[in-house]
N, C-alpha and C positions, 0 to 999 in steps of 0.2 A: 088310406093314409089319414092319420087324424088329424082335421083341420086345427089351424093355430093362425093365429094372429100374428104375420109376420114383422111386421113396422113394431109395435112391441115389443116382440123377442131382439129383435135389433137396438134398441134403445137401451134394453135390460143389459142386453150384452156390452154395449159402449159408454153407460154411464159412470165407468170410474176412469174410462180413457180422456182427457181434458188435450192434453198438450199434443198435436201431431205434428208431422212433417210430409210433406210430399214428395216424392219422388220424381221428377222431371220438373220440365219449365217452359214447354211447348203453350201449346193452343191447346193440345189434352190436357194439360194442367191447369189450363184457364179456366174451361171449364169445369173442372171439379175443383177448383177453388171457390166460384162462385156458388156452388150447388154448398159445398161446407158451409160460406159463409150467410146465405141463405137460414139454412137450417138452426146455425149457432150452438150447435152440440159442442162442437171442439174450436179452439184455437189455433190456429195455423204459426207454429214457432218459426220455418223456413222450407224453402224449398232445396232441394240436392239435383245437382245434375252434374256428374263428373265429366260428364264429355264437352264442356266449357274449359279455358283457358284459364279464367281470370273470375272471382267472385262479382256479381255482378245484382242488379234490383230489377225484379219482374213481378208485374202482376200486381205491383205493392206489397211484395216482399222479397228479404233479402233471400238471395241463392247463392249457395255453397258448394264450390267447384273442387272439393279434397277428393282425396283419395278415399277408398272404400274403408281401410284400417284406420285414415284421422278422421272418418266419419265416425266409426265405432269409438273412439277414444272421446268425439265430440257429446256423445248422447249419455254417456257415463256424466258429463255434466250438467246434463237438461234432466228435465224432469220429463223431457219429449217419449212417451210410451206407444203410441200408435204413429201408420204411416198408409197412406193412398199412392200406390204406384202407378201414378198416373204417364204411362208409356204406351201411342198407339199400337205400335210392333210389336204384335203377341208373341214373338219367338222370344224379343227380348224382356218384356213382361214376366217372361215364365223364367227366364234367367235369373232373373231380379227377386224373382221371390225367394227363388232355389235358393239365393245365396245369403239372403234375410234371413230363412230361416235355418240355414244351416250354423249361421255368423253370428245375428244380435236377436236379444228377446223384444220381439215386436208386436204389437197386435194391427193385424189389415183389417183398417177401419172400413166400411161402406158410406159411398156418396151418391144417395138416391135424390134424384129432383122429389119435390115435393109434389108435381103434379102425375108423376108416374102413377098406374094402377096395376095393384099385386093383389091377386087372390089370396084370401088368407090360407087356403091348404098350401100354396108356394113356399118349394125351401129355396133358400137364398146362402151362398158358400162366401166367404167373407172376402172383401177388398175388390166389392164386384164395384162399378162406376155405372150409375144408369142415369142417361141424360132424359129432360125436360118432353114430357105427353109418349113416355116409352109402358107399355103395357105387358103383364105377364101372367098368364092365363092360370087356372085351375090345375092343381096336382106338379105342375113343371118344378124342376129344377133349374136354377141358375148356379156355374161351378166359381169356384175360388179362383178371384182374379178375370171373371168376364165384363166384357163390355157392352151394353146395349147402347145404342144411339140413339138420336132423337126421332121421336114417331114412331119406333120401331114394336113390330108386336113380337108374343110368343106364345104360340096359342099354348092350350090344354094338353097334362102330360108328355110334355115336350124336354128335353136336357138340352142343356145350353153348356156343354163344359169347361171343364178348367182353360181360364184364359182365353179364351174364343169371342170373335168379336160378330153380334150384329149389329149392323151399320145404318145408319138413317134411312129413315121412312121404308126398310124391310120388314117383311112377313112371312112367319113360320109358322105355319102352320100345326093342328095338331100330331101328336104322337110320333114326331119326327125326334130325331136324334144327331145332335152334333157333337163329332169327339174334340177331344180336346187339341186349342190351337187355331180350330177352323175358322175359317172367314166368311161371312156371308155379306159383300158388300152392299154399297148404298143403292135402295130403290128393287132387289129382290125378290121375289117371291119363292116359297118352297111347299110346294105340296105337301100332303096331309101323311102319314106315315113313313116319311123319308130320310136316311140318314146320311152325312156327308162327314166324311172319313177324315182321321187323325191328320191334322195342318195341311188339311185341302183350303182352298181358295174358290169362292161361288164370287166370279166378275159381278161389276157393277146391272142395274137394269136386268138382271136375267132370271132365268123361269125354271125351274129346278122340278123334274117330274120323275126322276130315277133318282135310283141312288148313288154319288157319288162316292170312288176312291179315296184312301187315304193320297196323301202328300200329293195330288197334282191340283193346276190350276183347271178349272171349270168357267166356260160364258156360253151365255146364250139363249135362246125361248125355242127348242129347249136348249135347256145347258149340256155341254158335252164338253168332254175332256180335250183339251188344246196341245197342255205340258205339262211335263212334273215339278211339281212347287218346290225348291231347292230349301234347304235350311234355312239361311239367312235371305232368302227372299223377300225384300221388302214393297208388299203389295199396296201403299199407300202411294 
């Protein structure tokens, strides 16, 4: 793989995006708010979280409870071009995107703490969120729409895919492999050429030495499978 200067090609890539928006209004949004406003790349015009009543003020800024169609009707009036879907629920995450990018023309900006470390041979998939002292090793891939936590590593040649969340102060180890979806909670660890299956769940604290199944939940030192992780399964 021919090394490239990651942080670069990101910059390259988001220097004509100015105006964005957020997607949620949680605590995952706090935090990538802060991590934008840090950096000072883009503007934050508002945040959206339809599953609110009532338009309401968070974070220090306004949030917009419409519907998905008067959102679209709304951005035809902004100059708003980029958007951080900032949702911990990666089922719902990957929903959100699907229907972004099926509905309105958007760009999924990236919000890396500034103290993170990435290899520059590291490819990076757009509208990933990486929290504050999160590390990502040599040759790895991070997929469209994943999350890293804080402390979290990833070691060398490693895939982190689409929408898949590592969680604070976890560690993946090299040349392991997570599909897309997966979970590997807070605190961790996964052995060195391991991979864990399409929207499996690796519980919090636990020790990952085989390879895990798609769709079920995993805990444990070692980790073993308990149950199958349902669709809307929400493991936070």
């Amino acid at each position: 793989m021919e090394e490239q200067n990651t942080e670069i090609q990101l910059i390259a890539m988001c220097r004509d995006i100015k105006d964005i928006f957020i997607w949620g209004s949680s605590s995952h949004a706090g935090c990538t708010i802060e991590i934008i406003e840090k950096k000072g790349m883009h503007n934050i015009d508002f945040l959206y979280d339809p599953t609110l009543d009532k338009d309401i003020k968070k974070h220090g800024y306004e949030v917009i409870s419409c519907s998905f169609k008067e959102l679209k009707v709304l951005l035809k009036d902004r100059k708003t071009k980029g958007v951080i879907v900032a949702v911990g629920n990666n089922f719902v995450r990957k929903k959100v995107y699907q229907r972004i990018k099926n509905e309105v023309e958007l760009y999924f900006v990236n919000a890396i703490h500034k103290s993170c470390i990435i290899s520059d041979s590291a490819l990076l998939g757009k509208g990933i969120v990486m929290l504050a002292g999160s590390i990502v090793g040599r040759n790895s891939c991070i997929g469209e729409g994943a999350f890293i936590g804080t402390k979290s590593t990833v070691g060398h040649d490693t895939i982190v895919g689409d929408y898949s969340n590592v969680l604070m102060g976890s560690s993946v180890a090299g040349k392991c492999d997570l599909k897309k979806t997966s979970v590997v909670a807070m605190g961790s660890n996964v052995i060195q050429e391991t991979n864990i299956g399409e929207g499996s769940v690796v519980g919090a604290g636990s020790l990952v030495v085989d390879d895990i199944p798609a769709g079920v939940i995993a805990y444990g030192s070692p980790a073993e499978v308990v149950r199958d992780r349902p669709d809307e399964y929400k493991y936070l």
